[in-house]
C-alpha positions as CSV (number, residue, x, y, z in Angstrom):
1,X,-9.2,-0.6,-4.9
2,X,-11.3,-3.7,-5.1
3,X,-9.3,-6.0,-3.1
4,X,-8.1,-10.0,-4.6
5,X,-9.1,-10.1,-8.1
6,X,-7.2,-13.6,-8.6
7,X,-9.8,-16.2,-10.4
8,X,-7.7,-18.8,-8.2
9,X,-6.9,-21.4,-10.7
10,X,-3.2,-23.0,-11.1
11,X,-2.9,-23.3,-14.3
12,X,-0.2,-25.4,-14.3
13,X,-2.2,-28.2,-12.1
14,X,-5.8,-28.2,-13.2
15,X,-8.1,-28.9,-10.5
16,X,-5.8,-26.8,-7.6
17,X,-7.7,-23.5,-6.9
18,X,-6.1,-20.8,-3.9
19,X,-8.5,-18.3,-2.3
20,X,-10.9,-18.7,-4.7
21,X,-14.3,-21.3,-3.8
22,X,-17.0,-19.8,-6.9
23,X,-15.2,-21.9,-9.5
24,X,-15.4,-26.4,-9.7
25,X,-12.3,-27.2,-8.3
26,X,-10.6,-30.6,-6.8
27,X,-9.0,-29.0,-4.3
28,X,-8.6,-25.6,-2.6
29,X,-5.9,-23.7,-0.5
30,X,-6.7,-21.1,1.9
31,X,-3.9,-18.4,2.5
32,X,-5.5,-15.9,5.1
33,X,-8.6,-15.0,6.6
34,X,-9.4,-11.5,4.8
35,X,-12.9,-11.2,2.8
36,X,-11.9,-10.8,-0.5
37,X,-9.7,-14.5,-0.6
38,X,-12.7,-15.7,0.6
39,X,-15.2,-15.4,-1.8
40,X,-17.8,-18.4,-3.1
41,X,-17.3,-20.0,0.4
42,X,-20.0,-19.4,1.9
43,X,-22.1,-20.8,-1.1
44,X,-24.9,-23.0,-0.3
45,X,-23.2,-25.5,-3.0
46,X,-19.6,-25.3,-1.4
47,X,-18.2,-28.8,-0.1
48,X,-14.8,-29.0,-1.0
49,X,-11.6,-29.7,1.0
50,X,-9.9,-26.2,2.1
51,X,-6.5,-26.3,3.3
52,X,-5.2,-23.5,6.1
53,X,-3.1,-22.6,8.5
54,X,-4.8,-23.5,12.0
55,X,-5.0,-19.7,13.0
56,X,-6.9,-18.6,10.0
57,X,-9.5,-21.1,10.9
58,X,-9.7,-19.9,14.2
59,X,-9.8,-16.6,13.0
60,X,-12.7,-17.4,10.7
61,X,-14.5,-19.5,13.2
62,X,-15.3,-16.2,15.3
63,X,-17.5,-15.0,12.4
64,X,-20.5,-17.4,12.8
65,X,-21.5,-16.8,8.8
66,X,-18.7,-19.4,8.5
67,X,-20.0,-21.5,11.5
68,X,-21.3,-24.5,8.8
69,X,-18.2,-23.8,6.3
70,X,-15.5,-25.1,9.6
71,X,-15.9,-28.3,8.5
72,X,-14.4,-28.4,5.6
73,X,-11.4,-26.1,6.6
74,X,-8.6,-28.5,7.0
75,X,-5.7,-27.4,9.0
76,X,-2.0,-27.8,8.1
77,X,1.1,-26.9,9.9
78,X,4.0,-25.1,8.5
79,X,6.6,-26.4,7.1
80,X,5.4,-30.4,7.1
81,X,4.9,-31.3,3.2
82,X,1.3,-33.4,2.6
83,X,0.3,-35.1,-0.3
84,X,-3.1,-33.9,-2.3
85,X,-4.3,-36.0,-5.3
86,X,-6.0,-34.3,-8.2
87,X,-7.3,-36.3,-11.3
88,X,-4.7,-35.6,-13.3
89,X,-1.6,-35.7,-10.6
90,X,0.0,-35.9,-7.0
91,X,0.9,-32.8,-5.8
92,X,3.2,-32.3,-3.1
93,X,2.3,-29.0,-0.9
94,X,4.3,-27.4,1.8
95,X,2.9,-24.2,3.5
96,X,5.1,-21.7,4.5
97,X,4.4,-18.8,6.8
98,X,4.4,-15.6,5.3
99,X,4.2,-11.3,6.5
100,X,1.0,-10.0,5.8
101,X,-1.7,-10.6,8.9
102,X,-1.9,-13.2,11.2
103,X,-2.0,-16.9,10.4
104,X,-1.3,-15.8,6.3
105,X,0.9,-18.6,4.4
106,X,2.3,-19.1,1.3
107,X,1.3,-22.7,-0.8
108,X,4.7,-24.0,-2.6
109,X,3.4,-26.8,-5.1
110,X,5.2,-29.5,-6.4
111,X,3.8,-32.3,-9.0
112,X,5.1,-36.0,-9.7
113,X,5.7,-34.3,-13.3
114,X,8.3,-31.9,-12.3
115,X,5.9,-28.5,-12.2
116,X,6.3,-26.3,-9.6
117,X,4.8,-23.0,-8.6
118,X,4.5,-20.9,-6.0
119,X,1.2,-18.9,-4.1
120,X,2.0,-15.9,-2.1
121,X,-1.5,-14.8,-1.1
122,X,-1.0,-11.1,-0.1
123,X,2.3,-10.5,1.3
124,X,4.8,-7.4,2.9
125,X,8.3,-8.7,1.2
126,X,10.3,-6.6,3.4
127,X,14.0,-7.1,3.4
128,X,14.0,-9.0,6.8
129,X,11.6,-11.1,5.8
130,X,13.3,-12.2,2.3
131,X,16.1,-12.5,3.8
132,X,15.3,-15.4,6.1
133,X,13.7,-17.7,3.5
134,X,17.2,-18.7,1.9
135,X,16.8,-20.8,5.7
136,X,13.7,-22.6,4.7
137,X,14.8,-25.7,3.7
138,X,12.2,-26.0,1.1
139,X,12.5,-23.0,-0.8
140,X,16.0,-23.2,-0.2
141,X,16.4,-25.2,-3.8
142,X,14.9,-22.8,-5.4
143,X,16.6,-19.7,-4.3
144,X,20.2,-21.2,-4.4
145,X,18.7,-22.4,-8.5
146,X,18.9,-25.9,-7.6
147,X,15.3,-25.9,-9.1
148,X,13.2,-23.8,-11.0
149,X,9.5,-22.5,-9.8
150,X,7.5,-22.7,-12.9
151,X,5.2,-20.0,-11.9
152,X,5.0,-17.6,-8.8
153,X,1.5,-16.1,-8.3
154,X,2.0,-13.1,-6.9
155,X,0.4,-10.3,-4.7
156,X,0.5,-7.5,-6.9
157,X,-1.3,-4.7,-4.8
158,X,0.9,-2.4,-5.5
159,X,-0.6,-2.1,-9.4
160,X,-4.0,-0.2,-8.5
161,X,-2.0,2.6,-7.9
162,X,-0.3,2.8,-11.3
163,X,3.3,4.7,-12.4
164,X,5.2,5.8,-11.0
165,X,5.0,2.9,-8.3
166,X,5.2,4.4,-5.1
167,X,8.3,2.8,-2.4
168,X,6.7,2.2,1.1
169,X,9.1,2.9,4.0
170,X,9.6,-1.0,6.6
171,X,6.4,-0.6,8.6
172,X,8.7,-0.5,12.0
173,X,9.8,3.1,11.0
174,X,6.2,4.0,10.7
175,X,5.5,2.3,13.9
176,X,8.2,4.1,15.4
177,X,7.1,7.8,14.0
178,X,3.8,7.0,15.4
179,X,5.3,6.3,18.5
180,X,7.4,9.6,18.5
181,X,4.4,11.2,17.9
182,X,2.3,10.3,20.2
183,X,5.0,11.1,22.8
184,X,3.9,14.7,22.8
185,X,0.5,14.3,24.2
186,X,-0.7,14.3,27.9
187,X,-2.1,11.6,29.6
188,X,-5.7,12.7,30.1
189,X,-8.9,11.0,31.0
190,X,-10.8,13.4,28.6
191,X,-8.4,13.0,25.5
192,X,-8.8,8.9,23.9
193,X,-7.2,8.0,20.8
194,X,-8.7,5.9,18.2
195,X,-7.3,3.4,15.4
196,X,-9.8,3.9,12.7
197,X,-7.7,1.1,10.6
198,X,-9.6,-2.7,12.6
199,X,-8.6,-4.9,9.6
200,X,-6.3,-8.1,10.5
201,X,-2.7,-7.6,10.0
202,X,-3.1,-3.9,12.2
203,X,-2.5,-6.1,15.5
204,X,1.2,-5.4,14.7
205,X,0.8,-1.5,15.5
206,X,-1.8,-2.2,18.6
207,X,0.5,-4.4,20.4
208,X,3.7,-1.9,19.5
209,X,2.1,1.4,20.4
210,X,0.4,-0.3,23.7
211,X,3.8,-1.9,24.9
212,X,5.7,1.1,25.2
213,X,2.6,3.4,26.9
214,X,1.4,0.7,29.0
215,X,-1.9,1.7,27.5
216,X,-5.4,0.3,27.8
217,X,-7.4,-1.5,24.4
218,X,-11.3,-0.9,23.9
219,X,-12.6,-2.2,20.9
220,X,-16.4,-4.0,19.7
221,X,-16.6,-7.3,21.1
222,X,-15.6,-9.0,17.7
223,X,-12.5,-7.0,18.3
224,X,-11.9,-8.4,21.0
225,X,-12.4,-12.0,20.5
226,X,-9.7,-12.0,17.7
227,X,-7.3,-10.3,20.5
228,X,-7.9,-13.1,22.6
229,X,-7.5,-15.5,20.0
230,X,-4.2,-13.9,19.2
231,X,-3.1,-13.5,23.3
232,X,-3.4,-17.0,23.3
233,X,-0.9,-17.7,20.1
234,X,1.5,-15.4,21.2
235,X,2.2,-12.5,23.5
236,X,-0.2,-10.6,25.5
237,X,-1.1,-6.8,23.8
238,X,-3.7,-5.9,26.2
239,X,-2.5,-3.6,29.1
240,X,-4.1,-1.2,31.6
241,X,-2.8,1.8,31.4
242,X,-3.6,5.0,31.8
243,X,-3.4,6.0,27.9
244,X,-6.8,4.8,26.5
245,X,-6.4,3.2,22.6
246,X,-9.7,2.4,20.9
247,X,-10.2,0.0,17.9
248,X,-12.9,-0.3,15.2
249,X,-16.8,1.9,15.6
250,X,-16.5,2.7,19.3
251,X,-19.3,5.5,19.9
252,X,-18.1,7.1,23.0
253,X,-18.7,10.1,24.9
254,X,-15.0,11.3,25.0
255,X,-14.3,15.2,24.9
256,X,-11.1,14.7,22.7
257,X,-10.9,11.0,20.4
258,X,-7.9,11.8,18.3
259,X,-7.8,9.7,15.4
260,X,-5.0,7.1,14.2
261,X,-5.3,6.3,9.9
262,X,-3.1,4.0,8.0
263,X,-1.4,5.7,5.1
264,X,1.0,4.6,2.9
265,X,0.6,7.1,-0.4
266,X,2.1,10.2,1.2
267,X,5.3,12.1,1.1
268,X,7.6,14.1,3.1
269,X,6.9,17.4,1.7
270,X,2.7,17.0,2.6
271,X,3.9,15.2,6.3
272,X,5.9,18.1,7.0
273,X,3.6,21.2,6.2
274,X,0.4,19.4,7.2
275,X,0.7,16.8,9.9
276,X,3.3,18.0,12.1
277,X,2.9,20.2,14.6
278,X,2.7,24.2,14.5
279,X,4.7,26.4,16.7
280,X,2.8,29.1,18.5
281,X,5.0,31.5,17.5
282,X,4.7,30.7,13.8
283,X,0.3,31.3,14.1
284,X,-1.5,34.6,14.3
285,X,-3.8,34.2,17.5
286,X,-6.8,36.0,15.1
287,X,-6.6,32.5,13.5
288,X,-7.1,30.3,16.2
289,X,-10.8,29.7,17.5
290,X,-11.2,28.1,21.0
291,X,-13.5,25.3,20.9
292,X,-13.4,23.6,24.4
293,X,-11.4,24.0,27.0
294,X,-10.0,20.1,29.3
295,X,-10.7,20.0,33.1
296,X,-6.9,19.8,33.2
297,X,-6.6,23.2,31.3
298,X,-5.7,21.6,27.9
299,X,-7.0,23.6,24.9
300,X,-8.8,22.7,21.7
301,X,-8.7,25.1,18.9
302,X,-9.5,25.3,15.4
303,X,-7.1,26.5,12.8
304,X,-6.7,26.2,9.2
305,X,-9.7,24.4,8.4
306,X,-8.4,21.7,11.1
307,X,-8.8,20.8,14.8
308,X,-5.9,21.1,17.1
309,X,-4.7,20.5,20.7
310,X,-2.8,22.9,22.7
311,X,-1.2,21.1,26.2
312,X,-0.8,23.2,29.5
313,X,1.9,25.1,29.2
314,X,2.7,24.0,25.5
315,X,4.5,25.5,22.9
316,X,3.0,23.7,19.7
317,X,-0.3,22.5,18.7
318,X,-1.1,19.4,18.4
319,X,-2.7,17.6,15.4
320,X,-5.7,15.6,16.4
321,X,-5.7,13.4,12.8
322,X,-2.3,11.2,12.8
323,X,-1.5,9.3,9.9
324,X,1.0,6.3,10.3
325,X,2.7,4.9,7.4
326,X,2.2,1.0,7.6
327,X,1.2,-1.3,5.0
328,X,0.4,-5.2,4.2
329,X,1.3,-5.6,1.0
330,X,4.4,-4.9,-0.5
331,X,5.7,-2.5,-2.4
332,X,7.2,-2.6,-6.5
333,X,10.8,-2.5,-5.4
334,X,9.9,-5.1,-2.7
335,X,8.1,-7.3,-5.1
336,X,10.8,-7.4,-7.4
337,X,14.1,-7.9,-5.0
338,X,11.4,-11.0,-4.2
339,X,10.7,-12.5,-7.2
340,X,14.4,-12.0,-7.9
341,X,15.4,-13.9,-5.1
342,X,14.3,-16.9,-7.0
343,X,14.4,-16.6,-11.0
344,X,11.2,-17.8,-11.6
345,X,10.0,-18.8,-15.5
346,X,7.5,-16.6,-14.9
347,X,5.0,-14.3,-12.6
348,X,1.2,-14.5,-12.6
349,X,0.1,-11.3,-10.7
350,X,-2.9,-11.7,-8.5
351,X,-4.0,-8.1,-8.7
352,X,-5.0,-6.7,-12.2
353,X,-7.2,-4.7,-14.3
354,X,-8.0,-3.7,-17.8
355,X,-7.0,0.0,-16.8
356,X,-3.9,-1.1,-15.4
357,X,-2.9,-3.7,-18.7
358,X,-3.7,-1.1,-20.9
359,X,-1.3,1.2,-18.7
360,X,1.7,-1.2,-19.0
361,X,1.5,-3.6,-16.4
362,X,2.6,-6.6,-18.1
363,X,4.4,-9.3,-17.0
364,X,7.2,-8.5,-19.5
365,X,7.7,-5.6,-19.1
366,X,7.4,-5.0,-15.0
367,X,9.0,-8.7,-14.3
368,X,10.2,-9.8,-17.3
369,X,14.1,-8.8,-15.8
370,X,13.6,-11.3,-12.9
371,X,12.3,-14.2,-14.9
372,X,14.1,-16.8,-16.5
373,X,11.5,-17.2,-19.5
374,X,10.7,-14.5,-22.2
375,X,7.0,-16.7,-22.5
376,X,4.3,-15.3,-19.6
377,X,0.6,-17.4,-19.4
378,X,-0.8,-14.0,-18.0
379,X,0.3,-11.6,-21.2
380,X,-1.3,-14.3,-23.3
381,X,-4.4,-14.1,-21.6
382,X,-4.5,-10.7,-21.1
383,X,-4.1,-9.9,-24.9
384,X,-6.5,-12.2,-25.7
385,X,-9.0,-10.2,-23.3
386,X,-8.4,-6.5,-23.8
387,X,-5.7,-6.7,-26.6
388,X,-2.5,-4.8,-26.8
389,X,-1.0,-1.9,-24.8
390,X,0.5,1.1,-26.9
391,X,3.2,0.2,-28.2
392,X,5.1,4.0,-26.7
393,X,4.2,2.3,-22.9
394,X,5.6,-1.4,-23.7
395,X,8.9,0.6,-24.5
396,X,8.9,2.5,-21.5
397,X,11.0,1.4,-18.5
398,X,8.8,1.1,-15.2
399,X,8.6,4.2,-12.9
400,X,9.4,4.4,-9.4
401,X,9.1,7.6,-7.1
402,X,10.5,8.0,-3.3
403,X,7.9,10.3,-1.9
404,X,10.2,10.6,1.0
405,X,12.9,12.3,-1.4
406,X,12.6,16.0,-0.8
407,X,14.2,16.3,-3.8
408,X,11.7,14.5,-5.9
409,X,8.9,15.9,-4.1
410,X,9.9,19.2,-4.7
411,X,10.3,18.4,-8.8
412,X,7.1,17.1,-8.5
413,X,5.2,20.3,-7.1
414,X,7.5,22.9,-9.3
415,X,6.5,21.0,-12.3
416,X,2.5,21.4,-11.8
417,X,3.3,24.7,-10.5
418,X,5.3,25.5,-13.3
419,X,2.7,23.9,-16.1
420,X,-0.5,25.9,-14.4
421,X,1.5,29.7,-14.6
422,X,3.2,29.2,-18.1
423,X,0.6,27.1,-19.9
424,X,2.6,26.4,-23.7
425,X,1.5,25.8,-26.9
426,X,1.9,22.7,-28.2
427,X,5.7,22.0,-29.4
428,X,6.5,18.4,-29.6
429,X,7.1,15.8,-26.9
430,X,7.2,17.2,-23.5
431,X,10.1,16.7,-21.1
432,X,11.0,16.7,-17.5
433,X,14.3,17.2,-16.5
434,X,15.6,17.1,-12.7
435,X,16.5,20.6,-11.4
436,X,19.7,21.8,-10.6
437,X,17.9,23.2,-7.0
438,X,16.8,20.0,-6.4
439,X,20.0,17.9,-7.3
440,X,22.0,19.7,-4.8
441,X,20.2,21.7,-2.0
442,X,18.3,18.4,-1.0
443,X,20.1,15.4,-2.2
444,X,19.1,13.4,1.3
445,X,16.3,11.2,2.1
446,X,14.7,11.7,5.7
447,X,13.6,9.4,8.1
448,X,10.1,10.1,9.4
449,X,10.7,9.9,13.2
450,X,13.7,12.1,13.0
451,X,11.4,14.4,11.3
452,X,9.1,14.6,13.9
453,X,11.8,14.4,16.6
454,X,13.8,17.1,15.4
455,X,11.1,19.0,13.8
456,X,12.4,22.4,15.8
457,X,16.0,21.7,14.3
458,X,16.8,24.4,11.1
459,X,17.1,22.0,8.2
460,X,13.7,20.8,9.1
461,X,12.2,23.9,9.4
462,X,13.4,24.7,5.3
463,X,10.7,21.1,4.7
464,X,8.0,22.7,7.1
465,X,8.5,26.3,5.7
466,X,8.6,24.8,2.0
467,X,4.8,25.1,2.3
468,X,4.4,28.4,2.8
469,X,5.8,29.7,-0.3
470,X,2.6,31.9,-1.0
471,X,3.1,30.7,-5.2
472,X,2.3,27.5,-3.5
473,X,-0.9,28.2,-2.4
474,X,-2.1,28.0,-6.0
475,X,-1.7,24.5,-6.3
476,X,-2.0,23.1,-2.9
477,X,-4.8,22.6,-0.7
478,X,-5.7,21.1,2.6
479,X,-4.8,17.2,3.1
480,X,-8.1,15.1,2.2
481,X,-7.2,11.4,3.9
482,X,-9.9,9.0,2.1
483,X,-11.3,7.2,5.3
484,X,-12.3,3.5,3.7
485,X,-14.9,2.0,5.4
486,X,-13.8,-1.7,6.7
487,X,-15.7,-4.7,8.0
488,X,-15.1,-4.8,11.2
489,X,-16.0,-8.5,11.2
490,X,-13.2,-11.4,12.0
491,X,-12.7,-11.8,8.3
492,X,-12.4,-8.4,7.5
493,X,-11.3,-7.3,4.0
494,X,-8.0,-6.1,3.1
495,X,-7.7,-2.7,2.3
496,X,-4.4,-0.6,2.5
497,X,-5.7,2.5,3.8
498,X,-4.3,5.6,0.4
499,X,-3.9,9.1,1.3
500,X,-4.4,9.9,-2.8
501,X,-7.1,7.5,-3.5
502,X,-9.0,10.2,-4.8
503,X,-6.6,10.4,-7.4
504,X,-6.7,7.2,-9.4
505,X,-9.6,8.6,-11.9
506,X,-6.9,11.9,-12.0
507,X,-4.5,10.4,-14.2
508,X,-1.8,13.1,-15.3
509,X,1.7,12.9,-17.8
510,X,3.8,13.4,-15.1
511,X,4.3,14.1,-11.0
512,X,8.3,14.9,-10.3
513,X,11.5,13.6,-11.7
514,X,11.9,9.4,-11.5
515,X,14.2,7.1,-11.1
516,X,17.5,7.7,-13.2
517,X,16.1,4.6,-15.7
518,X,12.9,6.8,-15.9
519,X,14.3,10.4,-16.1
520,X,16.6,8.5,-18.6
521,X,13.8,8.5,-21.4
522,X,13.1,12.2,-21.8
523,X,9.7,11.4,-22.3
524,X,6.8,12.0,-19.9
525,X,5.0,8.7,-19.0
526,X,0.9,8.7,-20.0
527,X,-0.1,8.1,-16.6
528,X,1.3,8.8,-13.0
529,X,-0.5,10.3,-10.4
530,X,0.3,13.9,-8.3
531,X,1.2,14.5,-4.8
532,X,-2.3,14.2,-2.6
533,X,-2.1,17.8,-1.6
534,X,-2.8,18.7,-5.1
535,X,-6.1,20.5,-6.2
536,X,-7.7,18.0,-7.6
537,X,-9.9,20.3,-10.3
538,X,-6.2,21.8,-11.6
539,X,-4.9,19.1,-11.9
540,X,-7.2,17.7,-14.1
541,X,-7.3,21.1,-16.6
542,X,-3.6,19.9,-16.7
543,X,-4.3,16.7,-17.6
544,X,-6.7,17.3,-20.5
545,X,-3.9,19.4,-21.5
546,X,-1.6,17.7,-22.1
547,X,-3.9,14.8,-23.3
548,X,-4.5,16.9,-26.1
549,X,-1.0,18.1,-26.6
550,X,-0.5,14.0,-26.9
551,X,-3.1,13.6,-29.8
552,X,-1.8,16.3,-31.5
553,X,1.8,15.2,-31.2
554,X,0.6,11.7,-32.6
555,X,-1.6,13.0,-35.2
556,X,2.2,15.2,-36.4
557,X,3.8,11.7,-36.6
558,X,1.3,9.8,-39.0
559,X,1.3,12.8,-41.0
560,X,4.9,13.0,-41.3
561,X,5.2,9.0,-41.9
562,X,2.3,9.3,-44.2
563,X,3.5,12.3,-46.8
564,X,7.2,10.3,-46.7
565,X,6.1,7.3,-47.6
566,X,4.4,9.0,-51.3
567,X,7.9,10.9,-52.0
């Protein structure tokens, strides 16, 4: 993922650039303090006016690149419209705060003319967080369709990952699994843990995790300058307790530093054979290999491939690699209940390749339900740069998965499973139908704490044991979390930490049954991405396979059209 690829112009009001300082602009908006909105700012040749919120300016100050930059980084408050002049209009502009790291806004932008639009910057449109902006009084026109935005530019993060888009579970319940999780371990002076995620926006699981264990902070000194700055703007999320928490690249001498990763591309079927715990009754002791033994008589083993904890008088081990689902940007299904929520003529995503246009993701097609206009400024100007998506993808209807449906996670392994032991001839278009197992046995969703709460209950055990199916083995191997390294600087750059990264250059036909509008079109999609436990090296002899079994099926079709149209 490369982060904001937004050129920052308003189209609608020339002159008006957001998070964007390499182009000639009149005047510029600032939404956060992440890297990649703030590109061309630290130019030599940079003088313009920069409007932002008051904490990302003090969040910026404590990197001293920016030290000469401050003075042109005028602060706003929330919610108190001001006047900007441009050459060709008067713009009205509110900021509005928004949920993606602290001090992040929104820029709503109204002209003399009429025009309107709307900049999100990044944003997490949870439901809570939607909900309350029907109370802002000034987006309250537009939502109740008093008004009409003329444009919303929107964070579309969620794109990189292409189909089928992925739903993210509310980062509280992640917050909260961590928090069951970390229940289970002692409180020992040898045994540290250690947030390997220091971007701003992760002060939300710090100050979470560190209220309810009373626990103790370290992080690098730049670390800790943004905590202060935050103490002082809201609550205090430093403590003293016994339970040591580490942020960022702390080099420390600690017998045990067991490592905390954001994850957000996962699913219930990989969480519960891979990063729960395991029973000691379920392991052969010739597996396990004793690596160190605590001062306080805890354990540390090896086993499969992984290291593990085993507590004084403990029954399981303990992973020492926990993953926590949290992310900053929002999800497909989030995005759209948002843009919904106001009707806009149009969208203008913020986050975009040629791979992913070619793919499908035009406005159109993935927003084209929620707008009020069948005319999009970013189609035009996408066709004009890389020219028109197949036809067969334009027609398709937009892919969702819930990775934390068992039932579609199991689809989704049975089908690769299924593909690499009966490999077929060609025969046509390929389909993927729902099974029958699937439809009934496991026709719940879970929620991730009560997973690992009630890990030791039967109908969990059935997810756990699910991986040990020995046909499984053929297709899955160990968990490979892509650890993305991240300036640890105040303006650190946005990343959302991807348990499958590694499989964005893996594209495949197909990974489990859809959505009901997906499953609906009998036809496997050209490009969704597997579970990340997947071999990485099958699935791709998969994928040329049935990337051949495409050509082949097109080739049929223009032969067929061809010898009808000379009888």
């Amino acid at each position: 993922m490369t982060g904001n690829t937004f050129d920052g112009e308003i189209r609608e009001i020339p002159g008006v650039y957001v998070d964007s300082f390499s182009y000639k602009g009149e005047v510029y908006f600032l939404t956060h303090s992440h890297s990649d909105h703030l590109k061309g700012l630290l130019a030599n040749s940079f003088c313009g006016r920069v409007y932002c919120s008051k904490l990302t300016k003090d969040i910026i100050a404590l990197d001293a690149r920016y030290s000469e930059k401050l003075r042109y980084l005028i602060v706003k408050e929330y919610n108190e419209p001001f006047e900007v002049q441009t050459f060709c209009s008067s713009v009205t502009v509110t900021m509005l705060e928004s949920y993606h790291c602290p001090g992040s806004s929104m820029f709503l932008f109204e002209c003399a003319n009429g025009v309107s639009c709307l900049a999100t910057g990044d944003i997490r449109a949870e439901k809570w967080w939607v909900s309350s902006l029907i109370k802002n009084r000034y987006l309250f026109p537009y939502i109740s369709g008093l008004k009409k935005l003329d444009q919303i530019y929107l964070d579309t993060t969620f794109s990189y990952r292409g189909e089928p888009y992925i739903k993210i579970m509310p980062n509280s319940e992640g917050i909260m699994a961590l928090i069951e999780f970390l229940k289970l371990y002692p409180v020992d002076r040898e045994i540290e843990f250690s947030f390997i995620d220091a971007v701003s926006g992760s002060e939300e699981i710090w100050s979470q995790v560190l209220d309810h264990f009373n626990g103790t902070l370290d992080a690098e000194p730049s670390i800790i300058e943004r905590i202060k700055l935050l103490n002082r703007n809201s609550g205090n999320i430093t403590k003293t307790g016994p339970m040591v928490f580490n942020v960022g690249k702390l080099y420390k001498d600690i017998p045990l530093m067991i490592t905390i990763k954001h994850c957000i591309d996962f699913n219930i079927v990989d969480y519960a054979g891979f990063c729960l715990p395991k029973r000691l009754c379920d392991v052969a002791a010739s597996d396990l290999t004793l690596i160190r033994v605590l001062n306080s008589g805890h354990q540390i083993y090896t086993y499969d491939g992984k290291t593990w904890l085993l507590p004084v008088n403990g029954e399981e081990l303990l992973p020492t690699n926990l993953l926590i689902m949290f992310s900053r940007h929002s999800s497909y299904e989030e995005s759209i209940e948002f843009v919904n929520l106001f009707k806009p003529k149009s969208v203008f995503p913020c986050i975009e390749s040629k791979k992913s246009w070619l793919s499908g993701f035009t406005v159109s097609r993935v927003f084209g339900h929620v707008c009020s206009s069948s005319g999009h400024l970013f189609d035009v100007e996408n066709f004009r740069k890389f020219g028109q998506p197949p036809r067969m993808i334009l027609e398709r209807p937009v892919a969702m998965i819930n990775r934390w449906s068992f039932a579609q996670c199991t689809e989704e392994v049975n089908f690769v499973k299924n593909y690499i032991a009966e490999p077929k001839p060609f025969k046509g278009q390929m389909q993927l139908g729902q099974s029958s197992a699937a439809q009934t046995s496991w026709n719940q969703d879970f929620k991730l704490q009560s997973i690992i709460a009630g890990r030791g209950e039967e109908k969990y055990k059935q997810i756990i044991n699910f991986h040990k199916n020995k046909d499984l083995h053929l297709i899955v191997s160990a968990v490979q979390v892509e650890s993305e390294s991240e300036t640890e600087s105040a303006c650190s750059t946005d990343y959302d930490s991807d348990s499958s990264a590694t499989s964005n250059n893996s594209l495949i036909a197909s990974s489990c049954a859809f959505e009901k509008s997906f499953s609906e079109t009998q036809a496997m999609p050209e490009s969704n991405f597997l579970s990340p436990s997947l071999n990485i090296h099958k699935v791709s002899e998969i994928s040329d396979a049935i990337r051949l079994d495409r050509r082949s099926w097109n080739s049929f079709k223009l032969k067929s059209v061809h010898s009808r149209t000379h009888h």
